[in-house]
N, C-alpha and C positions, 0 to 999 in steps of 0.2 A: 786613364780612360778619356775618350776624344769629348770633348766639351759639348754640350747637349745646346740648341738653338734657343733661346728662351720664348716662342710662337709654340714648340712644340711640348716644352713641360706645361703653357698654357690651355693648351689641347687636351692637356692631360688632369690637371688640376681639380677639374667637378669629380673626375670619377676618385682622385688620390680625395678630394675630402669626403667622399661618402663613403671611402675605404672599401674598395671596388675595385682594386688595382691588385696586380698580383707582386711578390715579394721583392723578385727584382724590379718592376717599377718601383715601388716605392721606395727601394733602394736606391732607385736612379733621381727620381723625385726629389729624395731627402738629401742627396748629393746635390743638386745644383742649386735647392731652398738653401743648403749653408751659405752658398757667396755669392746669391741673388737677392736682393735686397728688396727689387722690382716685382718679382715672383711671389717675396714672401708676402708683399701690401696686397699683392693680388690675390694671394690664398689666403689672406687676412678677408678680404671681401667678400669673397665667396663664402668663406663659413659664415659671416654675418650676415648671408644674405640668405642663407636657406632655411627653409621653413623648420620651423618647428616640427618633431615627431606628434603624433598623437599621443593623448591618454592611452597608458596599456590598459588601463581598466574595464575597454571597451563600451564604454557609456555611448557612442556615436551608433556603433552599430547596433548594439541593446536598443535605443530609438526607432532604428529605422525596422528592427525586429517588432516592435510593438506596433508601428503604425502597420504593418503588414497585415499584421495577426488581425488588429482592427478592421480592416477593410478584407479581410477576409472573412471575416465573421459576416460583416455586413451585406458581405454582395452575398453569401449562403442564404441569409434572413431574407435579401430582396427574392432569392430567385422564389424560396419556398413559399413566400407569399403571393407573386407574381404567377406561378405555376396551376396554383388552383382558381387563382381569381382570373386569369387569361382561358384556363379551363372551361369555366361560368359563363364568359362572356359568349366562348364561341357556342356555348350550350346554348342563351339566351340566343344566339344570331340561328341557329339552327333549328329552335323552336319556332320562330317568326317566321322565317321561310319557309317550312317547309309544314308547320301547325297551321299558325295562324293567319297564313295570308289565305292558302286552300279553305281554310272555316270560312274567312272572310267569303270569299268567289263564290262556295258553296251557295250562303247567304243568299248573297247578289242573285245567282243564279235561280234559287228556289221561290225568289219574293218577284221576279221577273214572270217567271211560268205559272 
């Protein structure tokens, strides 16, 4: 087999350590890690360099599920408080203008004549 570049198994390297390559790559891969030496330091780095998987036990996202849930509770409690008390106000602004300011002028007008 024609001897493979070694730029190009490095090209290739992130995906052979996340085992992401298909069979003949890795066959090809695994052919020139035997009598590269320079390759193999270099695929020695890369797996020391990559992160860690997560917890499968899903505790990360179980969090981010909780905080959700929370703040969805919360915003339901603001709106339904928010909803009658916004109600009220525009009730109170509605009685002013249009109750008690006419009482008022009525007033004015009657203690006038």
């Amino acid at each position: 087999m024609k001897e493979i570049n070694c730029n190009i198994i490095r090209d290739i390297l992130p995906l052979y350590a996340d085992d992401v390559v298909s069979q003949d790559t890795r066959e090809l891969v695994e052919e020139h890690l035997a009598a590269c030496e320079d390759c193999r330091r270099v695929l020695d780095a890369a797996r020391a360099s990559l992160p860690l998987p997560m917890d499968q036990d899903g505790k990360p996202l179980q969090e981010i599920s909780r905080r959700w849930t929370i703040r969805s509770v919360l915003l339901i409690l603001a709106a339904i408080l928010c909803v009658p008390l916004g109600t009220e106000l525009l009730y109170a602004v509605y009685r002013f203008l249009f109750e008690t300011i006419p009482n008022i002028l009525t007033n004015i007008f009657i203690n006038l004549f």
